[in-house]
N, C-alpha and C positions, 0 to 999 in steps of 0.2 A: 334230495327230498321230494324233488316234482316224482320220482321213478315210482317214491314208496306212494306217495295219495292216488298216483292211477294205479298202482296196481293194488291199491286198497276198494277202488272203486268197482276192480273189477271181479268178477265171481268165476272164482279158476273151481268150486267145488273142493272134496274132500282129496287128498292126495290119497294118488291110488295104489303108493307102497309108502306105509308112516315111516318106516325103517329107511327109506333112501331121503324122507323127509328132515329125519332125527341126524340123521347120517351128514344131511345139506350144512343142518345151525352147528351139527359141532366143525364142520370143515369153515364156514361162516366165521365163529368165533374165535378158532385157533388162529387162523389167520386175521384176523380184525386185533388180536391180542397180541400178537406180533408185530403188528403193525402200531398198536400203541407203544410196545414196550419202544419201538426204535424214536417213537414222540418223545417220550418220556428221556430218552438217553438225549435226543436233542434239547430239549429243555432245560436238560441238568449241566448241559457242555457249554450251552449259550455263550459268551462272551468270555470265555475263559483266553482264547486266543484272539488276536487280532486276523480279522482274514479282510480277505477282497469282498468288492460287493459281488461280483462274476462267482466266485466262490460259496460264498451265502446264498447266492438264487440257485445253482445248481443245486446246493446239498438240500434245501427247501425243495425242490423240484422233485426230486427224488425220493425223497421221506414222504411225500404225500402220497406221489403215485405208490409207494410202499402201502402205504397206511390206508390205504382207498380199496386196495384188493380183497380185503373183508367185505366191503359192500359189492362191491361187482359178483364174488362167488354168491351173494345172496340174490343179487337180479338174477344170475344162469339157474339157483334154484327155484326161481318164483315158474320158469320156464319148463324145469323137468319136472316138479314135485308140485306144482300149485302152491304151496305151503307159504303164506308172508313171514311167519318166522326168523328165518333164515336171513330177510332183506333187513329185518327191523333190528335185528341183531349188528347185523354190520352195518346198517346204518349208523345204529348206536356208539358202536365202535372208533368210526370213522367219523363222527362228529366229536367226540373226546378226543382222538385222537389231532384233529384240524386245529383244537383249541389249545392242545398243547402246544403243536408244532407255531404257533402263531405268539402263542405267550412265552415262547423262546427268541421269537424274532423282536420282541419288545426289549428281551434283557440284552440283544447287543448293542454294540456303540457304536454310533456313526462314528467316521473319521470326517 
């Protein structure tokens, strides 16, 4: 969230090809939408099985850094394209996706 207010702040101008702009939010959101669906798949598995806690931090560990790669391909386009689009999109992405990933860690059970 700090990434998106400076690079809101700052004046990258018009992108000087809209098509590598347009091109940035759909690769932005395909992958931010992937990254939720795999939220979404953890949230619905939650505590179905019993696991380790070593086992739960890993798979959490993972599914984020999954789920986060929609916002990163939006910072690399705030760099190529000027455009904030692309960042607020995965932004958007990746903060529905953290809520879910975390409303999953609620539904399992400690031992």
């Amino acid at each position: 969230m700090v990434f998106v207010a400076v690079f809101a702040l700052a004046d990258f101008g018009e992108p000087p090809d809209p098509d590598l702009a347009d091109g940035a939010v759909l690769a932005a959101a395909a992958i931010g939408a992937i990254g939720l669906l795999v939220s979404l798949q953890w949230w619905s598995r939650a505590g179905e099985q019993p696991r380790t806690p070593a086992r739960v931090q890993m798979g959490f560990i993972i599914r984020v850094a999954i789920a986060e790669l929609g916002l990163l391909i939006g910072i690399m386009a705030v760099f190529l394209t000027g455009s904030l689009t692309a960042i607020a999109v995965g932004m958007a992405l990746f903060l529905i996706s953290l809520l879910m990933l975390v409303a999953g860690l609620n539904r399992i059970a400690e031992d």
